[in-house]
C-alpha positions as a Markdown table, in Angstrom:
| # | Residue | x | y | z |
|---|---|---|---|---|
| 1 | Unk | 0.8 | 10.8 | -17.6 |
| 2 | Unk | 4.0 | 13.2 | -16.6 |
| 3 | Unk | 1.8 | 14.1 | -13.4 |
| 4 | Unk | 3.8 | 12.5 | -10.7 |
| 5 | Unk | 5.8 | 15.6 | -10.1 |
| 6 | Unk | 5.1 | 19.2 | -10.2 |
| 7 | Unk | 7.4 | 22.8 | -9.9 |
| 8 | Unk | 6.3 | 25.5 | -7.7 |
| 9 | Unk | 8.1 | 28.7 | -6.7 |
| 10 | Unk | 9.6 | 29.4 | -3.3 |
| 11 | Unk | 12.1 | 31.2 | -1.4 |
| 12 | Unk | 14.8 | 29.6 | -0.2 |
| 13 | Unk | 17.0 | 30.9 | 2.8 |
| 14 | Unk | 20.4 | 29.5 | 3.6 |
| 15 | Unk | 22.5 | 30.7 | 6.0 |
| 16 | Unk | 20.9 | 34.6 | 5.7 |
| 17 | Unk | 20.8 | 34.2 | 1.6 |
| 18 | Unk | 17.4 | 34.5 | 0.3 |
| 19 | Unk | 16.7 | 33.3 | -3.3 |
| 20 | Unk | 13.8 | 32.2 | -5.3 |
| 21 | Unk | 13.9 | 29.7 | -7.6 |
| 22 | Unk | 11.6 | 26.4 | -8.7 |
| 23 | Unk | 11.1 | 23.5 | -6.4 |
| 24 | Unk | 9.4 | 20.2 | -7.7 |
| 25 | Unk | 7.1 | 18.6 | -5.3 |
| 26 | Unk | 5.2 | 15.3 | -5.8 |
| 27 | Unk | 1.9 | 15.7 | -7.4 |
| 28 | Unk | -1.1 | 15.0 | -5.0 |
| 29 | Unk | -4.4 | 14.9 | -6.5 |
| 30 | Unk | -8.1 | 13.2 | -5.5 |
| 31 | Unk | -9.1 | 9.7 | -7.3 |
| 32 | Unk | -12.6 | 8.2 | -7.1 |
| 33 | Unk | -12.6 | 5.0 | -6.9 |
| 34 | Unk | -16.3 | 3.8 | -8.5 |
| 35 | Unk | -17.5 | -0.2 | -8.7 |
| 36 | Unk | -19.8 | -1.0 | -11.3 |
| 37 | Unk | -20.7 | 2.4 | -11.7 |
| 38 | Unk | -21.5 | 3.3 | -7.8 |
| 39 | Unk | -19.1 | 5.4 | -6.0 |
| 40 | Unk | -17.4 | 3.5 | -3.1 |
| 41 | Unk | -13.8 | 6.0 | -1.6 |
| 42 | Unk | -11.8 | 8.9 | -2.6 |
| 43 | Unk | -8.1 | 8.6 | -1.9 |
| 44 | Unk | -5.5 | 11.3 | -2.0 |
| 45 | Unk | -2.6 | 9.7 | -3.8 |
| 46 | Unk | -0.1 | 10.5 | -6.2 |
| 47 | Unk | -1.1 | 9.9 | -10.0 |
| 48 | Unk | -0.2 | 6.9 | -11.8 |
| 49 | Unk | -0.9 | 3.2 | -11.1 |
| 50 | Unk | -4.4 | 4.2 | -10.8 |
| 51 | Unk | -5.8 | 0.7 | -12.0 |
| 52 | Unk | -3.8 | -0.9 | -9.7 |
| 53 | Unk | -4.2 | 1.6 | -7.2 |
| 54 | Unk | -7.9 | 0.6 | -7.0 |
| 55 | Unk | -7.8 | -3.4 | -7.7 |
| 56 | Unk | -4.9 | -3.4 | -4.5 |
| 57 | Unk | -8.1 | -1.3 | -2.5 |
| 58 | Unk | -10.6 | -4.0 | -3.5 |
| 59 | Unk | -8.4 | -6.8 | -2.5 |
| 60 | Unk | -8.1 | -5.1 | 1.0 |
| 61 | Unk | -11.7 | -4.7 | 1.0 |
| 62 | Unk | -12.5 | -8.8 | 0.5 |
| 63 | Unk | -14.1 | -7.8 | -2.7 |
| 64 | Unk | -11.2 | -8.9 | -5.2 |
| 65 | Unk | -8.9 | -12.1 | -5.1 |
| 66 | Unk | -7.8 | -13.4 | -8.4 |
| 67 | Unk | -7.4 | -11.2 | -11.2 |
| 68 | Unk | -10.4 | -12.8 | -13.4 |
| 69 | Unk | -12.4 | -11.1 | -10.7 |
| 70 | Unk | -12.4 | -8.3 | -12.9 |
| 71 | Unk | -13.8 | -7.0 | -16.1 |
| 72 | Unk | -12.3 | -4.4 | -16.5 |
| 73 | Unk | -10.9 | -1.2 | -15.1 |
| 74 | Unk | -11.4 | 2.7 | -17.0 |
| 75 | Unk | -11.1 | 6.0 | -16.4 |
| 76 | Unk | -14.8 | 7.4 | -16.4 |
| 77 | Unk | -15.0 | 9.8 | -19.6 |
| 78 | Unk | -16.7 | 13.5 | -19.2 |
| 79 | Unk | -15.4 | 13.5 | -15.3 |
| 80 | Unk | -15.6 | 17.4 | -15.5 |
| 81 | Unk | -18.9 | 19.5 | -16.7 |
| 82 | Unk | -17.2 | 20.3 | -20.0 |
| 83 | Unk | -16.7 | 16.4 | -20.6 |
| 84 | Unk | -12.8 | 16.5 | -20.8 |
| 85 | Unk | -11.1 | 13.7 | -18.5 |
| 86 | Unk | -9.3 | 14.8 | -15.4 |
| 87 | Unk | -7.9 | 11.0 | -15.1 |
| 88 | Unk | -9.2 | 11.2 | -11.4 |
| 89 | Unk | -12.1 | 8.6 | -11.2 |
| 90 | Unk | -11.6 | 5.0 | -11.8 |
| 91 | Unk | -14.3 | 2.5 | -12.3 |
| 92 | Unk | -13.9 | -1.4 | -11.7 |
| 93 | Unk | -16.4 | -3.5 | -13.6 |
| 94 | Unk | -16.6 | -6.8 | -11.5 |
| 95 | Unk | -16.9 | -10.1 | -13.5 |
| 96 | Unk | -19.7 | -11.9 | -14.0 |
| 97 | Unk | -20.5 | -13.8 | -10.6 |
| 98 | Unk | -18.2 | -12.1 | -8.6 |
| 99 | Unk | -20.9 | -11.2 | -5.8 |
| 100 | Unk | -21.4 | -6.8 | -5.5 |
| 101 | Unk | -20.6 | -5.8 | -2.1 |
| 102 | Unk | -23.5 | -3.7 | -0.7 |
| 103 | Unk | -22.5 | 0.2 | -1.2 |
| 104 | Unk | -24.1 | 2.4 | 1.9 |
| 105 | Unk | -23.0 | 5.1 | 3.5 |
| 106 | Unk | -21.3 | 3.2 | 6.0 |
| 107 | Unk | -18.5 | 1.7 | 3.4 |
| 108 | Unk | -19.0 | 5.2 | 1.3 |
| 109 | Unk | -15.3 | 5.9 | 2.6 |
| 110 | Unk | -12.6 | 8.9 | 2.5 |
| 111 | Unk | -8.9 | 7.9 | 2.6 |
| 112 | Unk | -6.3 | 10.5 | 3.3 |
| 113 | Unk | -2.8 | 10.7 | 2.1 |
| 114 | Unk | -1.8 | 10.8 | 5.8 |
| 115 | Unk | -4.0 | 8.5 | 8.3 |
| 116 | Unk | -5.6 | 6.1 | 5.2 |
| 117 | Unk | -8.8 | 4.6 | 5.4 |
| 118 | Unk | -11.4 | 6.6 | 7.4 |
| 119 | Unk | -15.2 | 6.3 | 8.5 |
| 120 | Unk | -15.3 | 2.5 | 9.1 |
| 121 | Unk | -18.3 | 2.3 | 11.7 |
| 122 | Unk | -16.6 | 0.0 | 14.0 |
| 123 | Unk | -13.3 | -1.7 | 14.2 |
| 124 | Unk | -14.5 | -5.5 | 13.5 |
| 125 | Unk | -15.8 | -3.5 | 9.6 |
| 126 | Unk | -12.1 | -3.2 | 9.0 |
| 127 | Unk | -11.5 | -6.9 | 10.1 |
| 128 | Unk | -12.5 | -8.5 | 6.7 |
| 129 | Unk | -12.1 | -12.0 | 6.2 |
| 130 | Unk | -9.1 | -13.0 | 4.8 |
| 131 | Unk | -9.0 | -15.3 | 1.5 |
| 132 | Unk | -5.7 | -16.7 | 1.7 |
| 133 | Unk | -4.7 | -17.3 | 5.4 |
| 134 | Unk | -1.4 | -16.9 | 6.1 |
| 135 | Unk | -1.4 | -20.1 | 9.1 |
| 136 | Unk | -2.1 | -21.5 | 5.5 |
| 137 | Unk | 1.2 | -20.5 | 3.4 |
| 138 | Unk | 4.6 | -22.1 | 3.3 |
| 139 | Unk | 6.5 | -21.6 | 6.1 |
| 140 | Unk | 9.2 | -19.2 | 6.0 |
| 141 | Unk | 12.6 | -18.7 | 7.7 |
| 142 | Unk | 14.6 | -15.2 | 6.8 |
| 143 | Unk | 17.8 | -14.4 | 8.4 |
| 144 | Unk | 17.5 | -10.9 | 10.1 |
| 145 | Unk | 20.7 | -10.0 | 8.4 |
| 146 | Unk | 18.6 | -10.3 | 5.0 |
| 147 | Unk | 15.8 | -8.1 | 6.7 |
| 148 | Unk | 18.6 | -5.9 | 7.8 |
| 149 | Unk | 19.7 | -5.1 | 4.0 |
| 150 | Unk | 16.0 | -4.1 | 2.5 |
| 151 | Unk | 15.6 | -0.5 | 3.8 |
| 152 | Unk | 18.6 | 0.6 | 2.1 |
| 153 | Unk | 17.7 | -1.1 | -1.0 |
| 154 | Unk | 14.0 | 0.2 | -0.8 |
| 155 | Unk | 15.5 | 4.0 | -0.6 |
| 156 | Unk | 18.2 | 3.2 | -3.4 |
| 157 | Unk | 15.3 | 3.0 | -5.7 |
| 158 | Unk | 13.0 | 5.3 | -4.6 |
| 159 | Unk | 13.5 | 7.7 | -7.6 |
| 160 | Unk | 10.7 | 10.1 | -7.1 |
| 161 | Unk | 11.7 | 10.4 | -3.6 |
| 162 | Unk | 15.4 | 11.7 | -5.0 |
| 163 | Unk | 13.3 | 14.5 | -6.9 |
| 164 | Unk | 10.9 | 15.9 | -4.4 |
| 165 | Unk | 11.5 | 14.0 | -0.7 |
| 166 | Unk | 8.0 | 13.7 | -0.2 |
| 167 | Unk | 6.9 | 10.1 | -0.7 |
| 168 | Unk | 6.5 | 7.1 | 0.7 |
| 169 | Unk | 7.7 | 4.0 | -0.3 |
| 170 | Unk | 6.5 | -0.1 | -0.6 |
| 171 | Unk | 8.3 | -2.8 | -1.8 |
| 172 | Unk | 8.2 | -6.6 | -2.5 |
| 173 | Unk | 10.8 | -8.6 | -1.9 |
| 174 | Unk | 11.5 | -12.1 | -2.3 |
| 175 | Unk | 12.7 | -14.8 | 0.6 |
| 176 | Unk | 16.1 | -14.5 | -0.5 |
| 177 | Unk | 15.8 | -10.6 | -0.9 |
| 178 | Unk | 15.1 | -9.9 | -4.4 |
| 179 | Unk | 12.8 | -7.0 | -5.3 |
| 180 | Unk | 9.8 | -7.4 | -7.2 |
| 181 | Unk | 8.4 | -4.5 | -6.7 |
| 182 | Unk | 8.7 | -0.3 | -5.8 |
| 183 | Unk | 6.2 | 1.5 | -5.8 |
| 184 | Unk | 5.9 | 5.5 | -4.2 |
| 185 | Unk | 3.2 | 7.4 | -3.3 |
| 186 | Unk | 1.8 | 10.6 | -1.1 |
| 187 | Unk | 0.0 | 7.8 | 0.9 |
| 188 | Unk | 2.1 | 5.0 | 2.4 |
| 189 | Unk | -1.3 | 2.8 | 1.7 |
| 190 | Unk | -1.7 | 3.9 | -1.8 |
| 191 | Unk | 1.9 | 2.1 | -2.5 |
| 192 | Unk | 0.9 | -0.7 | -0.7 |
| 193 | Unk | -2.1 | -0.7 | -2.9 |
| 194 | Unk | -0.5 | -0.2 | -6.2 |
| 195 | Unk | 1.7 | -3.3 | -5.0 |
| 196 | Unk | -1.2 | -5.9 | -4.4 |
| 197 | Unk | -3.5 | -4.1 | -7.7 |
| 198 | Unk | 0.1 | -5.2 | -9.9 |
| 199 | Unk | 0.1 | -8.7 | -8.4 |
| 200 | Unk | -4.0 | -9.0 | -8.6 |
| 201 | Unk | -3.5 | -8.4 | -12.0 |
| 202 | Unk | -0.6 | -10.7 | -12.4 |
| 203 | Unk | -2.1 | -13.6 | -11.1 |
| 204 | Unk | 0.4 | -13.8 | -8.3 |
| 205 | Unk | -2.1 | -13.8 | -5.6 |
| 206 | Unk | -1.5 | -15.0 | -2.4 |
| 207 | Unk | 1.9 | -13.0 | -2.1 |
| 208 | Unk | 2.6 | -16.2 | -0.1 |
| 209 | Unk | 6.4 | -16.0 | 0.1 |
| 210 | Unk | 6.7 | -12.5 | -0.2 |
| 211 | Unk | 7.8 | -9.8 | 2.6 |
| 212 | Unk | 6.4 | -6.1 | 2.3 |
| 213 | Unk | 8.7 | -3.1 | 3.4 |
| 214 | Unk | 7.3 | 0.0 | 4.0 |
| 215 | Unk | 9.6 | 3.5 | 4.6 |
| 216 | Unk | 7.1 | 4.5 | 7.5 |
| 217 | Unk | 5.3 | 3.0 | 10.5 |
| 218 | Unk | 3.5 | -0.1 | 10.0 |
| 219 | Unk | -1.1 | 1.1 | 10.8 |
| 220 | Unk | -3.4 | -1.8 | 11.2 |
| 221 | Unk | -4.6 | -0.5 | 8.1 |
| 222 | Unk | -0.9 | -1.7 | 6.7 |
| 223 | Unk | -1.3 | -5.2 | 8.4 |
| 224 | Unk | -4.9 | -5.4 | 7.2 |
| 225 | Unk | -3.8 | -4.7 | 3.6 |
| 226 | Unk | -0.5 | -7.6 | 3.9 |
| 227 | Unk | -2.8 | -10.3 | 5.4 |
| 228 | Unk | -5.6 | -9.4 | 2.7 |
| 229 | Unk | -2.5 | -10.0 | 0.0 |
| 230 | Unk | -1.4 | -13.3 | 1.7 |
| 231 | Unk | 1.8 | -11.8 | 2.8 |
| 232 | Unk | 3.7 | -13.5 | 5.4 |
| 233 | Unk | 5.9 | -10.5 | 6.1 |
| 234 | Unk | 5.5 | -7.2 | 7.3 |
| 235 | Unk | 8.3 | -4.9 | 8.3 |
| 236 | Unk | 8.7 | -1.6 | 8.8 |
| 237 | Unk | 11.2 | 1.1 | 9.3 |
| 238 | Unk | 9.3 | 2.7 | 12.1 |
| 239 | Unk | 7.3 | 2.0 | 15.0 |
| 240 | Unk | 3.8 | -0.3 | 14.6 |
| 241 | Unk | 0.3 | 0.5 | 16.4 |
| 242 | Unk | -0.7 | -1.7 | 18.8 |
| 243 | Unk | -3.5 | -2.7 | 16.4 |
| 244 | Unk | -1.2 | -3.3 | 13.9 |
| 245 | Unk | 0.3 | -6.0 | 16.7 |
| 246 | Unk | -2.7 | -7.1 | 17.7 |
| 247 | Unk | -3.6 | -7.7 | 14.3 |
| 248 | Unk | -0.7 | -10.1 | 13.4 |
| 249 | Unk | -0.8 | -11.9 | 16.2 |
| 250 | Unk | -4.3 | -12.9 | 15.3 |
| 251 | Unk | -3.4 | -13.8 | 12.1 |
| 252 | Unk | -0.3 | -15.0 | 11.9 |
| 253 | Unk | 1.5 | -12.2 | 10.3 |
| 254 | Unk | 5.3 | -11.6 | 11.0 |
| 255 | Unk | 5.5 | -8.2 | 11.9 |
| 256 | Unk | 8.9 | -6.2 | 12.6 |
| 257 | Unk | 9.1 | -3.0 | 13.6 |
| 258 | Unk | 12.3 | -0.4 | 13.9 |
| 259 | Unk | 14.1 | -2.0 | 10.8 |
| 260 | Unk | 17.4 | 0.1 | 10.6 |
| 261 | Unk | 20.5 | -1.4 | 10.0 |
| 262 | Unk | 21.1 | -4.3 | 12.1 |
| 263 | Unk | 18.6 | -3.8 | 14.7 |
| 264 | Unk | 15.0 | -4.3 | 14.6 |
| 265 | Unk | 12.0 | -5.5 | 17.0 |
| 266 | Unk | 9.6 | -7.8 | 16.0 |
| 267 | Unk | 6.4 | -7.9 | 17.7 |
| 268 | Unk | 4.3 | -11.2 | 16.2 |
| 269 | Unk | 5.3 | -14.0 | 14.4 |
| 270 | Unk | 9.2 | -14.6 | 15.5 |
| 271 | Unk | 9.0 | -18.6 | 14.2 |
| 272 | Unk | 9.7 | -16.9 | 10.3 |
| 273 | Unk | 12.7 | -15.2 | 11.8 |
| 274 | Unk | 16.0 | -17.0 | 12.0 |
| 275 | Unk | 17.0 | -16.6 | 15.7 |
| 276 | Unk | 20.0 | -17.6 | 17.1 |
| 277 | Unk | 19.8 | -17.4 | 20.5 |
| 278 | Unk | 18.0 | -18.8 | 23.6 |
| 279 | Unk | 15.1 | -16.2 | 23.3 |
């Protein structure tokens, strides 16, 4: 939709020289996420992927597993008074069967670009239960010299990133380090989201032999969202929460933390890494 970016004025000073001249900063912008009809979040993200956007938040919700779980995603016609679209409110018509979570005011929920999903009444509301556990899935072994090689390969393609500097990034990669899939956005869950929505739709649900990268700190809403997806892999080129730890431990997730160059902690899950030493 050409929406991803957008140019704004400012003044630039370097070294005492003050000019003013366009800048292009990422697009952020409100979508409302509806099911059936009945609004359920609003997520500040950056514009584009929205179907995937929102089947990648259902999966991470328990409501979605297999793509024939849904009829069909649309952008709601006459979103603004006058009628005309604004391309900011999604609505996913489940498939017949698929059971209708109940919508109150406790999961009515408000993500944020910055700190994700909000308003959860209690921590044990976030722990939904997974539908592909990852105990379950093919056992992995990746060399941390492998792990070692993503994040410069995630920021090699991070092309909005080049333009503006203010996105975060999400990729798929495969056990022997191929990428499957980028995707950027204002919120580091959103790409995470848009990720999971593009393999819902795909039919590649569980991500069983897949590792997730993400350019910032791995939340617990981050873990969450990899367990939900099947993903054996987390890793991260900044620091985890200690939910986000507790989390994997609990559920078998692989988590690394502090991925930059050859040095990286991992905090759950070491039998998927390839040590070779007596730790």
């Amino acid at each position: 939709m050409g929406r991803v970016t957008e140019r704004r004025r400012t003044i630039r000073i370097r070294d005492g020289a003050v000019s003013a001249r366009p800048d292009t900063l990422v697009a952020e912008e409100p979508l409302e996420i509806r099911l059936n009809g009945k609004p359920l979040a609003i997520t500040m993200r950056t514009p584009g992927d929205d179907f995937a956007l929102a089947a990648g938040f259902l999966v991470s919700e328990g409501v979605l597993a297999r793509g024939a779980d849904v009829r069909s995603i649309v952008y709601c016609a006459g979103a603004k008074d006058d009628g005309s679209n604004t391309y900011n409110v999604v609505d996913v018509q489940l498939a017949p069967g698929v059971p209708v979570p109940d919508i109150t005011l406790e999961r009515n929920v408000y993500t944020t670009s910055s700190c994700g999903l909000c308003g959860k009444a209690s921590l044990d509301a976030v722990r939904t239960t997974a539908r592909f556990p990852i105990e379950d899935a093919p056992r992995l072994q990746v060399e941390p010299a492998l792990l070692s090689g993503l994040p410069d390969r995630l920021r090699a393609a991070q092309q909005v990133f080049d333009r503006t500097g203010g996105l975060h990034a999400a990729a798929l990669f495969s056990e022997t380090g191929e990428m499957l899939d980028i995707r950027e956005d204002v919120g580091r869950h959103n790409a995470v989201d848009k990720l999971v929505g593009r393999a819902l739709r795909q039919d590649l649900l569980p991500l069983s032999r897949a590792i997730l990268l993400v350019s910032g700190r791995a939340s617990f809403e981050l873990a969450q969202k990899a367990v939900m997806a099947g993903i054996p892999v987390l890793a991260a080129v900044s620091a985890p929460s200690s939910l986000a730890v507790d989390l994997a431990a609990e559920t078998g997730l692989t988590l690394v933390g502090f991925l930059r160059g050859s040095s990286m902690n991992v905090y759950a899950g070491d039998e998927r890494i390839a040590l070779h030493t007596g730790v």
